[in-house]
LUMSEFI-540135 format. One record per residue: x negated, y negated, z negated of N, C-alpha, C in turn. Coordinates in steps of 0.02 Angstrom, whole numbers, padded with zeros to 5 digits, always signed. Example, Ala and Ser with C-alpha at 12.3 -4.5 7.8 and 13.67 -1.06 7.14 Angstrom:
-00660+00284-00390-00615+00225-00390-00660+00165-00390
-00642+00112-00354-00684+00053-00357-00645-00002-00394
% end
This chain:
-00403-01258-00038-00392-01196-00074-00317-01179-00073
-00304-01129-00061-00227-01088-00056-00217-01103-00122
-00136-01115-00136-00082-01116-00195-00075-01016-00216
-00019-01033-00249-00029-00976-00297+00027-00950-00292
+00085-00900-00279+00165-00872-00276+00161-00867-00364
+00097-00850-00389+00118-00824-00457+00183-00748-00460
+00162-00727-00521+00217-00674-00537+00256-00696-00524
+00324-00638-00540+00360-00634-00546+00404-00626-00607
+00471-00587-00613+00485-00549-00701+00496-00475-00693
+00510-00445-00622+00520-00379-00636+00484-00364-00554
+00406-00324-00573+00368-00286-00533+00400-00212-00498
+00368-00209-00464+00354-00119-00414+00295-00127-00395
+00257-00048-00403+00178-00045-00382+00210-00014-00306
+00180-00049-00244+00184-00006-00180+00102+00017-00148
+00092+00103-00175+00033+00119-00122+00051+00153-00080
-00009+00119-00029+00005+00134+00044-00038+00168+00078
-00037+00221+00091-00077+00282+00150-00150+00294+00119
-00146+00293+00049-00183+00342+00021-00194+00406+00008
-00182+00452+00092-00164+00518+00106-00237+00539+00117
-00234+00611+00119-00288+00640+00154-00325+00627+00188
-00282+00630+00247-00318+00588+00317-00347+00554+00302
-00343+00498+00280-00386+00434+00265-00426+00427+00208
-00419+00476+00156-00449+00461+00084-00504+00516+00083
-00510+00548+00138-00567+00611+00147-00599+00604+00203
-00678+00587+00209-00727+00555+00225-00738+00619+00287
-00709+00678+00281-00733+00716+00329-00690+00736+00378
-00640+00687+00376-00577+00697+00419-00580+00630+00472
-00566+00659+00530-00580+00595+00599-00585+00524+00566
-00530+00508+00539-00485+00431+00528-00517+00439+00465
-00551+00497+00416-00560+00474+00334-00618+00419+00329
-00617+00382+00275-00681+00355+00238-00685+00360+00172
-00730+00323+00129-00720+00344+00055-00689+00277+00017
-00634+00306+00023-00599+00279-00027-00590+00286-00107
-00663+00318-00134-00637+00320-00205-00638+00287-00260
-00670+00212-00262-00676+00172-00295-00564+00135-00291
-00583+00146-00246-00511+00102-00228-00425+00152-00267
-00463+00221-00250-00430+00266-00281-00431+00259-00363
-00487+00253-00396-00486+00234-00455-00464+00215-00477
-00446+00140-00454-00439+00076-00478-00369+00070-00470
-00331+00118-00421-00252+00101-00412-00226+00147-00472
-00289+00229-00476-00248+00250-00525-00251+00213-00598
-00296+00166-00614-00279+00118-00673-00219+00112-00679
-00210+00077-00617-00152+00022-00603-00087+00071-00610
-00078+00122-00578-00029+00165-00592-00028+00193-00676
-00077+00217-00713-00063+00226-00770-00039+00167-00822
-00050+00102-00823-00033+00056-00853+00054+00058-00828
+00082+00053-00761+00139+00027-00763+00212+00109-00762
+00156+00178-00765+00216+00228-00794+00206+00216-00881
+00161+00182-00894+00164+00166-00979+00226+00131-00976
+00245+00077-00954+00282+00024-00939+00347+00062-00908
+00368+00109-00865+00427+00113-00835+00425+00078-00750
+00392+00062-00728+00365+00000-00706+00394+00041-00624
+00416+00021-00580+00444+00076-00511+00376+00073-00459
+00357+00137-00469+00313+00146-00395+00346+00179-00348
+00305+00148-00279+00339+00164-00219+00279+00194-00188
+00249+00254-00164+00193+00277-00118+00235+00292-00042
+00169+00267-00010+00166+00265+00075+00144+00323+00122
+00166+00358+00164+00115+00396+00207+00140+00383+00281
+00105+00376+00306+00104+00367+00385+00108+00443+00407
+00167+00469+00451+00151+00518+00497+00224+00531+00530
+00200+00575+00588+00250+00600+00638+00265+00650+00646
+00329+00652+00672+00352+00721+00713+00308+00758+00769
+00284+00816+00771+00215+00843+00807+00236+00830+00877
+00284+00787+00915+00296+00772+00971+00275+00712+00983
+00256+00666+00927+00219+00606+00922+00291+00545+00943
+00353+00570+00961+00404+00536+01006+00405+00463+00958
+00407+00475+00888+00407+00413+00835+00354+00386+00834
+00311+00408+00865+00238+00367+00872+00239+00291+00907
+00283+00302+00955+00285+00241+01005+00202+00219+01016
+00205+00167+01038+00144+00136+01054+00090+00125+01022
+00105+00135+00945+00051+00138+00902+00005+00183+00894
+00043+00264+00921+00000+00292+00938-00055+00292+00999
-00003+00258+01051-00072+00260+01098-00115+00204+01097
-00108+00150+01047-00166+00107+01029-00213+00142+01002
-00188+00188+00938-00226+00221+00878-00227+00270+00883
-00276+00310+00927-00247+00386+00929-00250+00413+00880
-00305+00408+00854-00321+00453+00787-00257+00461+00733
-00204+00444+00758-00161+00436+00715-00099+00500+00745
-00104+00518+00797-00116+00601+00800-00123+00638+00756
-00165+00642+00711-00180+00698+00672-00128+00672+00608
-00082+00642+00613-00038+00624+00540+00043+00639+00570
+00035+00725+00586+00104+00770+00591+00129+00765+00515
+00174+00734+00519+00234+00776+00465+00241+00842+00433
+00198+00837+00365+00189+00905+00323+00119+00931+00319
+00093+00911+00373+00018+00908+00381-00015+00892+00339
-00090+00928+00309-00129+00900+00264-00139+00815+00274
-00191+00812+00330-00173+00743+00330-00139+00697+00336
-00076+00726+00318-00008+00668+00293+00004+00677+00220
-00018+00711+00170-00017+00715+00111-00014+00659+00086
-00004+00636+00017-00049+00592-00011-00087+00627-00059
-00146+00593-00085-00215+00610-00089-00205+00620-00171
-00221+00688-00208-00171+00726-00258-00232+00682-00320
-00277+00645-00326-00294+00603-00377-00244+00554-00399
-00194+00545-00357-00147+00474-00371-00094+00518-00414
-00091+00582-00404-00033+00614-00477+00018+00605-00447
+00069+00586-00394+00127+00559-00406+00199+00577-00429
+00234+00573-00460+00293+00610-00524+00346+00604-00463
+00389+00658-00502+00458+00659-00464+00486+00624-00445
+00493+00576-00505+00542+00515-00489+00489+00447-00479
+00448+00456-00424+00422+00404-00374+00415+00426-00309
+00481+00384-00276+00476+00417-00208+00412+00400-00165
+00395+00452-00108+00359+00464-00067+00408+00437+00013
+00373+00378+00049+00436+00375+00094+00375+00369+00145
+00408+00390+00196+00362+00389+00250+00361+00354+00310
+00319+00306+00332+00326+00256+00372+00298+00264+00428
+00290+00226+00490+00296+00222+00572+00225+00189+00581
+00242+00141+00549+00193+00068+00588+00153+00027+00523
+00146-00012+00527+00098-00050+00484+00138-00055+00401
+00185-00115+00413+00222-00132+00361+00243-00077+00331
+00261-00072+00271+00311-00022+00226+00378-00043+00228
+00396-00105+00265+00463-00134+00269+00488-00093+00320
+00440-00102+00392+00460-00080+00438+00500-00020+00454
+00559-00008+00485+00603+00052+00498+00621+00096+00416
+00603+00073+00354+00623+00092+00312+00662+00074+00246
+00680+00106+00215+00737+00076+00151+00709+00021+00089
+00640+00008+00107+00611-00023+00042+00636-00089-00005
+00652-00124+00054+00685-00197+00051+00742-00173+00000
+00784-00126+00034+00849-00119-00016+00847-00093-00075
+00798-00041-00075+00759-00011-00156+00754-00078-00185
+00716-00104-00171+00678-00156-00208+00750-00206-00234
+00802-00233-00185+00834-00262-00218+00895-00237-00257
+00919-00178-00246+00947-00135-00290+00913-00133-00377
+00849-00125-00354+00796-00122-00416+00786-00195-00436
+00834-00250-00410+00815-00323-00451+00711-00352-00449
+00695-00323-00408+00635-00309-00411+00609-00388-00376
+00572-00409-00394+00547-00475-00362+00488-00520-00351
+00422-00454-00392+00371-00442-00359+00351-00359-00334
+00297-00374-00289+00281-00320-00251+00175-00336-00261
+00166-00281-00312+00081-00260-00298+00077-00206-00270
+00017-00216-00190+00009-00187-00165-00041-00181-00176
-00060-00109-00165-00112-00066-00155-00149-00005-00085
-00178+00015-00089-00204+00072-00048-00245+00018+00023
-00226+00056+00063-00279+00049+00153-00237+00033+00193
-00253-00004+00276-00332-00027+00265-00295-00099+00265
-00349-00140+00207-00320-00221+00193-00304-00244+00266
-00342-00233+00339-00329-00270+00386-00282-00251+00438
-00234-00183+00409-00184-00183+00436-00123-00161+00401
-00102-00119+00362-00046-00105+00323-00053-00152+00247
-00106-00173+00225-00085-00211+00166-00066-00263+00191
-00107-00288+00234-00079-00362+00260-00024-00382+00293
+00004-00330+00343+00051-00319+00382+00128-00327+00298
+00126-00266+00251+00163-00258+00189+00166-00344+00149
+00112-00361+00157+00105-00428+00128+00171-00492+00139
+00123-00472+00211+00152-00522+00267+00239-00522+00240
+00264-00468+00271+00338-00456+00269+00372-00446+00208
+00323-00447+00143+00368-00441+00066+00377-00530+00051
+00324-00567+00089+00339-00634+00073+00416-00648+00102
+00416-00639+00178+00478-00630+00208+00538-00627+00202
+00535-00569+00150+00599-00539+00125+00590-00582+00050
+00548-00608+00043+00578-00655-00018+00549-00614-00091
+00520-00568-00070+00477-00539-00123+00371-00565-00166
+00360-00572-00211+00314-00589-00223+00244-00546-00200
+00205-00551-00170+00162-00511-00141+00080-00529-00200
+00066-00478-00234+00015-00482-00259-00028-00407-00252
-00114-00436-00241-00146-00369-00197-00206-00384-00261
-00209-00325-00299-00268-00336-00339-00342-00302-00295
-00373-00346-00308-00457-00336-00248-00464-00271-00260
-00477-00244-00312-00538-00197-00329-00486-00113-00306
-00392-00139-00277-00359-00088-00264-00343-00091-00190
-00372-00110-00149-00377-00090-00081-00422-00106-00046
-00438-00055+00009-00508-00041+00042-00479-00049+00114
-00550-00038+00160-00542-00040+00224-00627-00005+00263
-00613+00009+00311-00650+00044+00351-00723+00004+00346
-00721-00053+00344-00789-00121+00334-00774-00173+00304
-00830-00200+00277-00839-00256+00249-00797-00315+00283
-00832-00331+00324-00797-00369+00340-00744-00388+00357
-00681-00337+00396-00606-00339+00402-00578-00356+00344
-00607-00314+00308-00588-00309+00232-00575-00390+00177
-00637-00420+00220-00669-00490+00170-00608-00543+00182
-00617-00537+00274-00579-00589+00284-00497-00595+00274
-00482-00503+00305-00407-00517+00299-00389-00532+00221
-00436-00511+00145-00399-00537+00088-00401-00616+00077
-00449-00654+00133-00427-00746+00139-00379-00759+00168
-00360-00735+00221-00338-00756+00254-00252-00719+00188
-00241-00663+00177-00177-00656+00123-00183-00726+00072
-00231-00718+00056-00230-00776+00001-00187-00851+00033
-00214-00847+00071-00221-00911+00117-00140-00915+00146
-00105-00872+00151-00052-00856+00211+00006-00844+00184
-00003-00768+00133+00046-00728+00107+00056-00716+00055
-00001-00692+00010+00018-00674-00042-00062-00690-00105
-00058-00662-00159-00116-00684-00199-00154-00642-00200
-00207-00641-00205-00261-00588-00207-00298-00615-00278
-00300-00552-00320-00314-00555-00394-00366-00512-00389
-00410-00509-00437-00438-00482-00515-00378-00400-00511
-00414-00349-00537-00366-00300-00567-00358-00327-00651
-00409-00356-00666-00396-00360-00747-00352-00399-00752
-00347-00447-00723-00278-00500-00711-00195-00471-00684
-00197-00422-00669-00131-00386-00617-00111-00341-00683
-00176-00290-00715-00145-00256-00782-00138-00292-00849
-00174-00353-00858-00138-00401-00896-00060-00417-00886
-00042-00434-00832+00022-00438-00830+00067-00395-00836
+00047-00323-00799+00076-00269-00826+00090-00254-00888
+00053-00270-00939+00033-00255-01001+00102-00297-01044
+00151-00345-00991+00165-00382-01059+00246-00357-01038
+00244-00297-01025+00322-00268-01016+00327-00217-01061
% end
């Protein structure tokens, strides 16, 4: 059985590519994400009770695709996530306030090619719950690299989804197992709860 990182003392909620594109079932790349949507907006209302720093994710490009690099031609469907584009939105159930930036990322990680690392340690910040899609590539990928950087990686179950069952099942063992903890939400807003 995998060990435990345990909390931390000072959290950030990071969701990730809970946009349009993906959170609307009638769009190429969408599925239904609304249980998962639910459950993050818990998670988000408990920690603006708190003060608590959220960070939201969206994947998209310049309509020349030039920042796409290779990921686009693995993923095409990832084409349809132009910069400003509906399906680069994020998905307007999550509410998100002024002062939680919206940063927009390339590739898997939320580390990757962007300022987060330094937010985060500017912000004394020294765990990281992640949230949003899909567990078997941007949560895990975010996981992966917040351990890295020396940050605490905690993924509450019931707040991120994936295209199937099964990607879904294994990549949260294999986090457990690897990177980071995979909780209970009632356990993640318990802890929230005691700031």
């Amino acid at each position: 059985m995998a060990d435990y990182i345990g909390f931390g003392e000072k959290p950030a909620i990071l969701v990730i590519d809970l946009q349009k594109g993906i959170t609307d079932p009638e769009k190429p790349s969408g599925f239904n994400l609304d249980n998962v949507i639910d459950n993050t907006r818990r998670l988000l209302d408990e920690a603006r009770k708190r003060n608590i720093p959220i960070f939201f994710f969206t994947i998209a490009y310049h309509n020349t695709l030039v920042d796409g690099g290779l990921l686009v031609k693995k993923v095409p469907v990832l084409a349809n996530f132009i910069l400003g584009s509906d399906d680069a939105r994020l998905d307007p159930r999550l509410d998100p306030r002024p002062d939680e930036p919206v940063i927009v990322k390339k590739y898997a990680s939320c580390y990757h090619g962007t300022h987060l690392a330094s937010s985060l340690t500017a912000l004394k910040i020294d765990t990281v719950i992640i949230t949003g899609c899909v567990t078997s590539g941007c949560i895990r990928a975010t996981a992966n690299d917040a351990l890295q950087y020396g940050f605490r990686p905690i993924i509450p179950r019931e707040c991120v989804g994936d295209r199937d069952n099964i990607p879904h099942t294994v990549n949260l063992m294999d986090i457990q197992a690897r990177c980071g903890d995979v909780l209970p939400l009632a356990r993640v807003l318990k802890y929230l709860s005691s700031f």
